[in-house]
C-alpha positions as CSV (number, residue, x, y, z in Angstrom):
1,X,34.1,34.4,105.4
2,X,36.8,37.2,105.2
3,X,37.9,38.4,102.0
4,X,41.4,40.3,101.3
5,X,40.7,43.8,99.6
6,X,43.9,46.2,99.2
7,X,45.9,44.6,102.1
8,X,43.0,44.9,104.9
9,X,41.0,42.3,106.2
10,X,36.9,42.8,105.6
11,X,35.0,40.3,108.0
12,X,31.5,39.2,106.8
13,X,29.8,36.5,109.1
14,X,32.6,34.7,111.0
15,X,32.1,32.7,114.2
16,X,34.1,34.2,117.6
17,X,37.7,34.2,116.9
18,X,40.6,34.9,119.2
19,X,41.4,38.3,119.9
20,X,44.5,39.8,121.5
21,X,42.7,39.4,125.3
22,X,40.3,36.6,124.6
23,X,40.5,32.9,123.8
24,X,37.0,32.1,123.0
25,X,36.7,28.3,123.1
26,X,34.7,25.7,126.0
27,X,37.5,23.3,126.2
28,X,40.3,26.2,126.9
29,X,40.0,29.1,128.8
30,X,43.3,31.5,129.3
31,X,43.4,34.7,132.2
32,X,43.2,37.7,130.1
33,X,46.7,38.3,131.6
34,X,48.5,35.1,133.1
35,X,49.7,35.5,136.0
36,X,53.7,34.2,135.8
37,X,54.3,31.4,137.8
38,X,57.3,33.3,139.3
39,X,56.1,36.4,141.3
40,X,57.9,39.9,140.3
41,X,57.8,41.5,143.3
42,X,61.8,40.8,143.6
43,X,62.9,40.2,140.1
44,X,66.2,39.5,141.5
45,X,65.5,36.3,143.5
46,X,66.6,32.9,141.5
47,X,63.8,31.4,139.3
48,X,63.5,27.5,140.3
49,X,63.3,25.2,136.9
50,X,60.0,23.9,137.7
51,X,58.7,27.6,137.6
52,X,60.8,28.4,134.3
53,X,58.8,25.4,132.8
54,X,55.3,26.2,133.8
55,X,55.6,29.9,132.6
56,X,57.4,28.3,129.1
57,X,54.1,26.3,128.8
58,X,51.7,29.4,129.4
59,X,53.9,31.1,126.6
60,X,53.0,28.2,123.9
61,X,49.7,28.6,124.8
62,X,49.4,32.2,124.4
63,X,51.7,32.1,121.2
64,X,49.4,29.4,119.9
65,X,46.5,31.4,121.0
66,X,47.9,34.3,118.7
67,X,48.7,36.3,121.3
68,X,52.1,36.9,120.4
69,X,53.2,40.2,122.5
70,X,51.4,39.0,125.7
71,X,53.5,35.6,125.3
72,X,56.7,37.8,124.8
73,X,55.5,40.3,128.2
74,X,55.1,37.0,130.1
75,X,58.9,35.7,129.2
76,X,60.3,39.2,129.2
77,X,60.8,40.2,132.8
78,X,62.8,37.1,133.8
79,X,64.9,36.4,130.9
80,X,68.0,37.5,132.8
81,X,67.6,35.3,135.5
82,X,66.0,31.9,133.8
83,X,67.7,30.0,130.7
84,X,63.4,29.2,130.1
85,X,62.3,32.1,130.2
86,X,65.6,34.0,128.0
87,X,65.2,31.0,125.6
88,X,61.6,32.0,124.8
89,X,61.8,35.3,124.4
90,X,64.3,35.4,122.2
91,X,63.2,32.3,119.9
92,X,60.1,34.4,119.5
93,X,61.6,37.5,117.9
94,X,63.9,34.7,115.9
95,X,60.9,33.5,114.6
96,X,59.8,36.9,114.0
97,X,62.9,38.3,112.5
98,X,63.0,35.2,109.9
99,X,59.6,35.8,108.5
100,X,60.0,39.7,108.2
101,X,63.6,40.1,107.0
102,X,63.4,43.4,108.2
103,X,66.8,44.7,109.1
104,X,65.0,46.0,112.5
105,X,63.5,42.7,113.4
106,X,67.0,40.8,112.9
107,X,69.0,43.1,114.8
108,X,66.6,42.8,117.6
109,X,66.6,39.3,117.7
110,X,70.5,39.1,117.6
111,X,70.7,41.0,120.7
112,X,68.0,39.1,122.3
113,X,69.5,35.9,121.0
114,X,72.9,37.1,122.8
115,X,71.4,38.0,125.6
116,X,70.2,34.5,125.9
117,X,73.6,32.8,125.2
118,X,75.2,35.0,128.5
119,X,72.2,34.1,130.8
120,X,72.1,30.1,129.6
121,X,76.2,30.4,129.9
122,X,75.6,31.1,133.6
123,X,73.4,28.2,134.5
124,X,75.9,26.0,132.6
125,X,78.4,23.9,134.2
126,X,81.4,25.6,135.5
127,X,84.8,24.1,133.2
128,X,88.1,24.9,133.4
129,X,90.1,27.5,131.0
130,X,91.3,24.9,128.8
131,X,88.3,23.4,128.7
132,X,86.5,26.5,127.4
133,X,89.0,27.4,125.0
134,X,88.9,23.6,123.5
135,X,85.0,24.4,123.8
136,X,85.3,26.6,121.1
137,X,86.6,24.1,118.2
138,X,85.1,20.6,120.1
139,X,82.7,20.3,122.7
140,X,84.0,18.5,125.8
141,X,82.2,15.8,127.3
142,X,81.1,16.7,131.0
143,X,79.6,14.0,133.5
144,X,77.9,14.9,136.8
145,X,75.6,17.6,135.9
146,X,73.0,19.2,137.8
147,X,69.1,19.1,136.6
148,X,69.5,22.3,136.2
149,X,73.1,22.9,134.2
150,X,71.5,20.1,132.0
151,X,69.0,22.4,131.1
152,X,71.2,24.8,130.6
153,X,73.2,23.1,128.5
154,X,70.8,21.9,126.4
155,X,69.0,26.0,126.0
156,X,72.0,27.2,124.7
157,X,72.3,24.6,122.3
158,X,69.4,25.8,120.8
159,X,69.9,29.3,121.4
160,X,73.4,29.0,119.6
161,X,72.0,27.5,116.3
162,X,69.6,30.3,116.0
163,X,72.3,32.6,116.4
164,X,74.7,30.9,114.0
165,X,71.5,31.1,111.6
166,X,71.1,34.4,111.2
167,X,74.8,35.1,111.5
168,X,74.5,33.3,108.1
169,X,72.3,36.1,106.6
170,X,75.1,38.4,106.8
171,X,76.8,38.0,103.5
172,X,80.9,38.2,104.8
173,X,83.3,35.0,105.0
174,X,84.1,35.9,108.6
175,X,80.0,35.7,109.4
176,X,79.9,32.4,107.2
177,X,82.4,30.9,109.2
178,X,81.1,32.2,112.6
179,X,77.4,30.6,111.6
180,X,79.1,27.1,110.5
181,X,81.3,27.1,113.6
182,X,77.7,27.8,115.4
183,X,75.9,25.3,113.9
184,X,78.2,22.6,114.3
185,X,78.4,23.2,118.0
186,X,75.0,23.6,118.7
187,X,75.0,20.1,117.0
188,X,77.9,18.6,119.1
189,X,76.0,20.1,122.3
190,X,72.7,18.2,121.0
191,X,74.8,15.3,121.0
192,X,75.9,15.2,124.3
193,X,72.8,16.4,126.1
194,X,71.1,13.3,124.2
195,X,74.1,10.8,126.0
196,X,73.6,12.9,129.2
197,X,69.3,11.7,128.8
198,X,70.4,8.0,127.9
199,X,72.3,7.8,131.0
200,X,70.8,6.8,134.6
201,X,67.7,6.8,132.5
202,X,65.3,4.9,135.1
203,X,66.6,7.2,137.8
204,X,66.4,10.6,135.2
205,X,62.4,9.4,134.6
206,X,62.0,10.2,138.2
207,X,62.7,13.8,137.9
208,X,59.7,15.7,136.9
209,X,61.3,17.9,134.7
210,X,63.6,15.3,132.3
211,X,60.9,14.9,129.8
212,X,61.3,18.5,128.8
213,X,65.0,17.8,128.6
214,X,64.4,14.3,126.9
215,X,61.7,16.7,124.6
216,X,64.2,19.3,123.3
217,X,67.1,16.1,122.5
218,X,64.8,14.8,120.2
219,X,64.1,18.4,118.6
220,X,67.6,19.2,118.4
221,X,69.1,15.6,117.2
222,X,65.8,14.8,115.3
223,X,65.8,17.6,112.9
224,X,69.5,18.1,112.4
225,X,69.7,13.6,111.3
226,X,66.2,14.4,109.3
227,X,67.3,17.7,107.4
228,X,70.6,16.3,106.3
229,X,69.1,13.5,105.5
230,X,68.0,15.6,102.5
231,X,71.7,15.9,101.0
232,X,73.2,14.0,98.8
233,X,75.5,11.6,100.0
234,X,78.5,12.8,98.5
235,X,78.3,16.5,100.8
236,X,76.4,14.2,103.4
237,X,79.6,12.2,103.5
238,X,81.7,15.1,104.2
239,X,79.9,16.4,106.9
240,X,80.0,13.2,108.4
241,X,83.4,13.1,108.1
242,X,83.5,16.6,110.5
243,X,81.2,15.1,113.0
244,X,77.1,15.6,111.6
245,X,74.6,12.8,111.2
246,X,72.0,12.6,108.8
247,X,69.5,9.6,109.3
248,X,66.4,10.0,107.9
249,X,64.2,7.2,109.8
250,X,66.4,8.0,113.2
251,X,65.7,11.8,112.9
252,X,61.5,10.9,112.2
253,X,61.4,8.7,115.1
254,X,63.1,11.5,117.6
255,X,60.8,14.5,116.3
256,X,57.8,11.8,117.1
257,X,58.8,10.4,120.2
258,X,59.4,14.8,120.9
259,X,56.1,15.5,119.4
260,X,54.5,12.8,121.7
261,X,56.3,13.8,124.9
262,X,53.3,16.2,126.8
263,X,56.6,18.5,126.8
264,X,57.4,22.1,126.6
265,X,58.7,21.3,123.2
266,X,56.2,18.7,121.7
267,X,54.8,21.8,119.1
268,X,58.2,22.3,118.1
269,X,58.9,18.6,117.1
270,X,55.5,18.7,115.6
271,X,56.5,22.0,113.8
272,X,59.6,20.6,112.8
273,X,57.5,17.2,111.2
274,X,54.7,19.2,109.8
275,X,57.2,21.6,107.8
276,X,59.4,18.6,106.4
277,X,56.3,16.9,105.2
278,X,53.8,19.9,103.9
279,X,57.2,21.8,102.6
280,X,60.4,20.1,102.4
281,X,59.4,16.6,101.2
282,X,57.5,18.7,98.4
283,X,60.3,21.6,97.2
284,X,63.0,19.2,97.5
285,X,61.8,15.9,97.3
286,X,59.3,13.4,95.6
287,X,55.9,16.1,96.1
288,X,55.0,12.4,98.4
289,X,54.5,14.4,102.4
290,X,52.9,12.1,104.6
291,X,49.6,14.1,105.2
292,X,48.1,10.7,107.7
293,X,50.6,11.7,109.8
294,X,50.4,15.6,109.4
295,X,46.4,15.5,110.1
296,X,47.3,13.2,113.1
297,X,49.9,15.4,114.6
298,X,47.9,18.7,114.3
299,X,44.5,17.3,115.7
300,X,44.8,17.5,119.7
301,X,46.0,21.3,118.7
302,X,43.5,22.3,116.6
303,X,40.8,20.7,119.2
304,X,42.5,23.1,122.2
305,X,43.3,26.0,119.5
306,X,40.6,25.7,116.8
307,X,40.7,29.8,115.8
308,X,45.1,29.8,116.3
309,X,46.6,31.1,113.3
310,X,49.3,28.3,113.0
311,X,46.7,25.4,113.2
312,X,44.7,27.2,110.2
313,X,47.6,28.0,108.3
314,X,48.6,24.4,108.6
315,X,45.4,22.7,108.1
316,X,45.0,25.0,105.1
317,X,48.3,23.8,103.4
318,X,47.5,19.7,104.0
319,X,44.2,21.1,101.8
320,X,46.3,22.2,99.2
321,X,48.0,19.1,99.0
322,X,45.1,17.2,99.0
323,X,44.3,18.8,96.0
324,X,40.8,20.7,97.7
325,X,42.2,24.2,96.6
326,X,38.6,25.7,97.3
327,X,38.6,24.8,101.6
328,X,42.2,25.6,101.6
329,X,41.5,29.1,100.0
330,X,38.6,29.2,103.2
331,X,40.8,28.5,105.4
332,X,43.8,30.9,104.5
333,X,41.7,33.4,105.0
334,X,40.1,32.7,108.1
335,X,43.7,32.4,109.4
336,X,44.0,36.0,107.9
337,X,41.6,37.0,109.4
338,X,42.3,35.2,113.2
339,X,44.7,37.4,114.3
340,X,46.4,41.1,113.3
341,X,49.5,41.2,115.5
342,X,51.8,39.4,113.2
343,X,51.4,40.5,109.6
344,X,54.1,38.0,108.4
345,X,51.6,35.4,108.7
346,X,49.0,36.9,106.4
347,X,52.2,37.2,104.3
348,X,52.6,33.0,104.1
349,X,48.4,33.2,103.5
350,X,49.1,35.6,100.6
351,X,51.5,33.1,99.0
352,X,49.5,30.4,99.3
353,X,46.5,31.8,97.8
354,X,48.2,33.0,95.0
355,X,49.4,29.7,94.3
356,X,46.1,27.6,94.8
357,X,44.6,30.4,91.9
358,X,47.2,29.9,89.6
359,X,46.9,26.0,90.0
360,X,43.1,27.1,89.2
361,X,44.2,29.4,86.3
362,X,42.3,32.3,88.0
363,X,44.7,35.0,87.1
364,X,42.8,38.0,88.2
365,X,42.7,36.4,91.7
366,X,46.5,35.2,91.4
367,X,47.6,38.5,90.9
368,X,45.4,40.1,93.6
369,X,47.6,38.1,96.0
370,X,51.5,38.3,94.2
371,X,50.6,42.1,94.2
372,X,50.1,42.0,97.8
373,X,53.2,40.0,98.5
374,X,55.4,42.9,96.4
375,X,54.0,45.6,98.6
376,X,53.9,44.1,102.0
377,X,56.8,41.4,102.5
378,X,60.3,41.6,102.1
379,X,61.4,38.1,102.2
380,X,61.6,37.5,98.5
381,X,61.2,41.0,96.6
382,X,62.7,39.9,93.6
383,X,60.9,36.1,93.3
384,X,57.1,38.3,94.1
385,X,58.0,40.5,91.2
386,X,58.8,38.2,89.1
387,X,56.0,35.7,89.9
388,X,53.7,39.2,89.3
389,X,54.9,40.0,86.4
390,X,54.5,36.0,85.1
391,X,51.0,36.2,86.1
392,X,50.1,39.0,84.0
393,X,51.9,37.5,81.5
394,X,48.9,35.0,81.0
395,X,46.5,37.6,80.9
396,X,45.0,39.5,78.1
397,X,47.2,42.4,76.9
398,X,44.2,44.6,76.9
399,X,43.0,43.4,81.0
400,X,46.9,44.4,82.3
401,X,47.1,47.7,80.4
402,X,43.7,48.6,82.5
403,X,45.4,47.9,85.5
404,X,47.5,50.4,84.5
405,X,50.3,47.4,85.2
406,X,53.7,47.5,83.1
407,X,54.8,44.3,82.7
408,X,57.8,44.6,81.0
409,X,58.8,47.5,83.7
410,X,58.7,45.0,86.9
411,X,60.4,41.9,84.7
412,X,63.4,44.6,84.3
413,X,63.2,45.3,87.9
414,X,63.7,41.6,89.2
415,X,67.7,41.5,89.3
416,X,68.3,44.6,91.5
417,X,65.6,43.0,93.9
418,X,67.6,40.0,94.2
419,X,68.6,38.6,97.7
420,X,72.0,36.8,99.3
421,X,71.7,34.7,102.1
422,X,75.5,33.5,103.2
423,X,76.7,35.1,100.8
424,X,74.9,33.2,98.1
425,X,72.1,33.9,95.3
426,X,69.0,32.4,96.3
427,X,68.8,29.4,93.3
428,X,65.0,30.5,92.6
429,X,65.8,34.5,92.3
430,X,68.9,33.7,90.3
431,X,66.5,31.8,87.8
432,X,64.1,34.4,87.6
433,X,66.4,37.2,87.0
434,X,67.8,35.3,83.9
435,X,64.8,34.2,82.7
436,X,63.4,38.1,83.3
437,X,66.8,39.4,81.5
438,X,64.7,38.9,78.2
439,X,63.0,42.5,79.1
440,X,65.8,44.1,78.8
441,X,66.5,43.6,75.4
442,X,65.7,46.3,72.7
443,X,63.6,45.2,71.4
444,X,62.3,43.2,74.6
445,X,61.5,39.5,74.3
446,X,58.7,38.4,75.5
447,X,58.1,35.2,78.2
448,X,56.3,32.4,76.9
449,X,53.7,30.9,80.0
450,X,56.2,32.0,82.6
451,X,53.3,31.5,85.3
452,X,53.4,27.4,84.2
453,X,56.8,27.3,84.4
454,X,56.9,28.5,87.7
455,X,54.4,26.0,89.3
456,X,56.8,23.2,87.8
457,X,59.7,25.1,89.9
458,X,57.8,24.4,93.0
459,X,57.0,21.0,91.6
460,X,53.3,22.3,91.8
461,X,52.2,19.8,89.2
462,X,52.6,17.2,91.8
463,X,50.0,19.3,93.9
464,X,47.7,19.7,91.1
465,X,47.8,15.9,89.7
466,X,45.5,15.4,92.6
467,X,42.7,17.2,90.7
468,X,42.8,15.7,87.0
469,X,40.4,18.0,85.2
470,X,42.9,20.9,86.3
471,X,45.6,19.4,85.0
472,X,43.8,18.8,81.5
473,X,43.2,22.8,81.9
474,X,47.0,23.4,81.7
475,X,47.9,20.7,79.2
476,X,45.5,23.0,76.9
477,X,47.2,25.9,78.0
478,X,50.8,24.5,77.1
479,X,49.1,23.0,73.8
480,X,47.5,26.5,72.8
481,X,51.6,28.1,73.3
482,X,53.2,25.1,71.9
483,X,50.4,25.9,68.2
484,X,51.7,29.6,68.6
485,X,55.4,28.9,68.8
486,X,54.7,27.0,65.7
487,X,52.9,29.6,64.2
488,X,55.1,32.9,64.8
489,X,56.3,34.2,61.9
490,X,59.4,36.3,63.3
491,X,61.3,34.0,66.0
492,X,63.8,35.5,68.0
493,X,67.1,33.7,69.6
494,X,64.9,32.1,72.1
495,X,62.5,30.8,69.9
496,X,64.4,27.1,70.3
497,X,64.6,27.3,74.1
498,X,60.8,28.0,74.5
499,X,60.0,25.4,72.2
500,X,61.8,22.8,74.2
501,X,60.6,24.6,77.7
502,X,56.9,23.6,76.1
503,X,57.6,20.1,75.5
504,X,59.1,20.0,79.2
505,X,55.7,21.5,80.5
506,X,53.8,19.1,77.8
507,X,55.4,15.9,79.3
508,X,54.7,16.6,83.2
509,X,51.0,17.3,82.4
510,X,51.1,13.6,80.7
511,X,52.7,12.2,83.0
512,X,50.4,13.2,85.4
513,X,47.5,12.2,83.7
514,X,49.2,8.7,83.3
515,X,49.8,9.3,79.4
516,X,53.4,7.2,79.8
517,X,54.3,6.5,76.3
518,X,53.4,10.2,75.2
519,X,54.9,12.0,78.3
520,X,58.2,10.1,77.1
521,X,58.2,11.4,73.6
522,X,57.9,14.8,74.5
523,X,61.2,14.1,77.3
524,X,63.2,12.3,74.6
525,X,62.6,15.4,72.3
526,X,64.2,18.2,74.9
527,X,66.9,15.5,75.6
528,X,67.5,14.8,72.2
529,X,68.2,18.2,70.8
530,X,70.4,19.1,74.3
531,X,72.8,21.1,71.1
532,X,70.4,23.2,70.1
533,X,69.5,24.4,73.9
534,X,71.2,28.0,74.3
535,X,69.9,29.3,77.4
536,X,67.8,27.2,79.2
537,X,70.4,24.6,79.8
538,X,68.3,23.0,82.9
539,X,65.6,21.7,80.4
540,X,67.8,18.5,79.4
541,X,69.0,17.5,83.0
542,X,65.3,18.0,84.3
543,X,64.2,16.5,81.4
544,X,65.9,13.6,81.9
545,X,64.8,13.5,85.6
546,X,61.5,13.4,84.4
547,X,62.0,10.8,82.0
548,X,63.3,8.6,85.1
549,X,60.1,9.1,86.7
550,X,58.0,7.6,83.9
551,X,60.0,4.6,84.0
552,X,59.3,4.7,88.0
553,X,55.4,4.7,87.0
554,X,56.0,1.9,84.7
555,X,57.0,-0.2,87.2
556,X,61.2,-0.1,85.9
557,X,63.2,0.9,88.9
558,X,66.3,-0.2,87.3
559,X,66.2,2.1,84.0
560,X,64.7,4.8,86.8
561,X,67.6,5.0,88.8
562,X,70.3,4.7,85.9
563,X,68.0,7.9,84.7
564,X,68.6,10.0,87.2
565,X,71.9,9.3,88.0
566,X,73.0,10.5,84.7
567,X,70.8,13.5,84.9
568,X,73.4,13.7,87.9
569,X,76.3,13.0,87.3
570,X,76.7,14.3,83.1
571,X,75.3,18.0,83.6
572,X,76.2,21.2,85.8
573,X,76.2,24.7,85.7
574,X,72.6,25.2,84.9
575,X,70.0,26.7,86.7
576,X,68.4,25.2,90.3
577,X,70.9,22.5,89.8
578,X,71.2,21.6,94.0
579,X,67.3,21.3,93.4
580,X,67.4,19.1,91.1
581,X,70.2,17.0,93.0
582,X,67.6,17.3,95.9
583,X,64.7,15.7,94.4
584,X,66.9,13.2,92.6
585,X,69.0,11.8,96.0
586,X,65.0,12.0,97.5
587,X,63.3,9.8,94.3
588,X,66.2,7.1,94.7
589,X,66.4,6.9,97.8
590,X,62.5,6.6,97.8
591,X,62.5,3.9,95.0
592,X,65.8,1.9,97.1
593,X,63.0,1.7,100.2
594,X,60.4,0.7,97.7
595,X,62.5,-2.1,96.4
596,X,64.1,-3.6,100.0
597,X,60.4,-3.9,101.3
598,X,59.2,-5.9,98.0
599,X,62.4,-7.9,98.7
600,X,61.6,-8.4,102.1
601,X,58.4,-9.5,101.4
């Protein structure tokens, strides 16, 4: 097994893995270098769609076969001359760009990504001046297009929304407006592209090339219905109102009909199903991802690509959700250890390891991987340092000071690490640099279990219910700080808040173990005393969100829903409050399906 030692990668005993000009498996064999399917001796000469295709298929495989650059060298000559081949390439460095943050890797896939636009804007169907100016604000319907311009059309509509997304990094109104302008149209193209594959259907099924087109509808409408579905319906209304849709069951069936297609997109519909139900459904929603159907989806892949990165990484995280942190630890580090082109992944690997050892309580192991994240990835600088510092926060004072760590040094340095994505605080940063403002008090005040608090902002208890005698572990660690906080002898101002923030903890381990009656003691205390909260003003509405799901376990959907909604509806301005409106519109919702089907039958 590989092990993780300062950043680097130590191999002990592995089996053959894939290397940058080898894919070492009996069922798949790949040419050290793939020959395109279009020759280069005339890079000039126009690129047929067929040929576009077959090279954006050799891609996948290479990209899934972690050989990343060769996959880029293949698209790169061409990407003038075929929307396929332009598409590709510049979705790679996309991809790239949003797991690096590195102000290098975005520009580089902005240009690429523009690049794309202007050579998918030539294949497109030619419109009149009105038309295009119209174009800008409402997408015009258009009839009688080519094979081809279809294609076209339907590459730029994917090209456009990863454009509009990382216009939104960029923190100015004008950029704002320019990525919600993009978005909306690349939704409106989706749209019409998926009336363009409905029509002359039995004559379209003839073409060999439609069930790529018919694949990339169902990504494109598919996950824009599924990933609004995840608003609540009062914003979900209003961007109805402008034109979106967001159907939950009609955007699953489109990213499986996609992911079932034997098309050039069916990884992508299967990436866009795997991250809704291992991520998504778990941050946002109930903690309830359909892992059947994630095992399903990711077996012919890991059969063809048993040593790719992705299919590790993925089969690692439906471990950690089953609860079986141990394999899941094995196999985030063989997927570590499968490739070194693209550091970013070992960067995902990092975060998941530190989280399946602080589910574990192994803090010395926790840390090894949170210090790793603060000096190798800049995606969330301030939420690493802050999960750091929480870690060592739960270990003896005596074991950090011969680290030669200063804890209260990196709480203090949380805020001016802090991120803005369209021109927004990241919710889980802004919490953490109020919650770390504590350290810069004279005298400083110190965190009480910040490290538990934290799995219960990711709604890891969910994840660690599946292992009971783990979750008994934590309710003695919440116990053993609640008998402190009884104990201290000099409370400070926060003394009340941590008090309350422990009988929050205190329920979700009951509940969890299936001790109703006392989990809703402990919810009905924080509620209770909502006056004598100062700071942590999200305790009562979570609280009470909590409380809602007891009654859910108890079988009352009624008292459930009338729960949450006033955990809704009577409380804002605290933190992670969309969050919380998340999981709440996700739990009803869940319990409304529940209900119909017992009706029903």
């Amino acid at each position: 097994m590989a092990q993780v030692e300062n950043g680097n990668i130590q191999k002990e005993t592995m089996d053959p893995c894939v290397t940058s000009d080898k894919l070492d498996h009996p069922d798949f064999q790949i040419d050290p270098e793939p020959p395109s399917a279009v020759p280069l001796d005339n890079l000039n000469s126009k690129v047929s769609l067929e040929a576009a295709l077959l090279d954006g298929n050799k891609a996948v495989n290479l990209f899934l076969s972690n050989r990343f650059a060769d996959a880029l060298a293949l698209l790169s000559p061409w990407r003038s001359q075929s929307v396929y081949h332009a598409m590709g390439y510049s979705s790679m460095l996309f991809m790239q760009a949003g797991l690096t943050f590195e102000p290098t890797d975005i520009e580089k896939a902005m240009t690429a990504l523009k690049e794309s636009l202007h050579t998918c804007q030539k294949f497109r169907k030619n419109t009149s001046m009105v038309e295009t100016i119209t174009g800008l604000f409402y997408k015009q319907p258009t009839n009688n297009m080519s094979e081809e311009e279809m294609h076209a059309e339907l590459c730029y509509a994917e090209v456009l929304m990863q454009k509009a997304v990382l216009t939104l990094l960029d923190e100015s109104m004008i950029s704002l407006f320019k990525g919600a302008v993009g978005i909306r149209n690349s939704f409106l193209i989706y749209k019409e592209c998926e009336a363009m594959s409905i029509m002359d259907r039995d004559k379209s099924e003839q073409i060999s090339t439609h069930a790529d087109f018919r694949g990339g509808v169902n990504m494109g409408v598919g996950s824009f219905n599924l990933y609004l579905s995840l608003l609540p319906s009062k914003v979900l209304k209003l961007l109805e109102w402008i034109g979106f849709s967001g159907d939950r069951e009609l955007g699953l069936s489109h990213l499986r009909a996609g992911a079932a297609s034997n098309s050039l997109r069916s990884i992508l519909n299967t990436m866009c199903l795997l991250m809704y139900h291992l991520y998504v459904s778990v941050i946002l929603g109930t903690g309830e991802g359909n892992l059947l159907e994630c095992q399903a989806l990711l077996e012919p892949y890991i059969k063809k690509f048993p040593k790719g990165a992705l299919m590790l990484f993925y089969r690692a995280r439906i471990a950690v959700l089953k609860g079986d942190f141990e394999l899941a630890q094995k196999l985030f580090l063989e997927c570590i250890a499968s490739q070194q082109e693209w550091h970013q992944i070992h960067h995902l690997c990092f975060w998941e390891l530190m989280w399946t050892y602080t589910f574990q309580q192994d803090w010395m192991e926790a840390y090894k991987y949170a210090d790793l994240l603060c000096k190798e990835s800049k995606w969330s600088q301030a939420m690493y340092v802050y999960q750091k510092a929480s870690i060592l926060c739960m270990m003896p004072p005596e074991e950090v000071e011969r680290m030669g760590e200063n804890m209260e040094q990196l709480f203090r340095q949380v805020e001016g690490l802090r991120l803005r994505i369209a021109g927004k605080s990241i919710p889980t940063e802004k919490f953490a640099a109020k919650k770390a403002q504590r350290y810069s008090a004279t005298p400083p005040v110190k965190l009480v279990i910040p490290a538990m608090e934290m799995i219960y902002v990711w709604n890891g208890f969910s994840i660690v219910s599946r292992r009971p005698e783990l979750m008994t572990r934590i309710l003695v660690t919440v116990e053993e700080a609640e008998s402190e906080l009884k104990t201290e002898q000099n409370p400070t101002e926060y003394h009340v808040d941590d008090q309350y923030m422990i009988q929050m903890l205190k329920g979700l381990c009951l509940r969890h173990l299936n001790r109703f009656e006392e989990a809703e003691l402990c919810f009905t205390q924080v509620i209770d005393s909502e006056t004598h909260i100062k700071q942590d003003l999200y305790l009562v509405p979570y609280s009470m969100y909590e409380l809602g799901l007891v009654y859910k376990q108890k079988g009352d959907l009624q008292k459930a829903t009338t729960t949450m909604e006033n955990a809704k509806l009577n409380y804002k301005d605290y933190s992670m409050e969309s969050r919380l409106h998340f999981r709440i519109h996700a739990s009803i919702s869940n319990m409304a399906k529940h209900s119909n089907e017992w009706t029903s039958a």
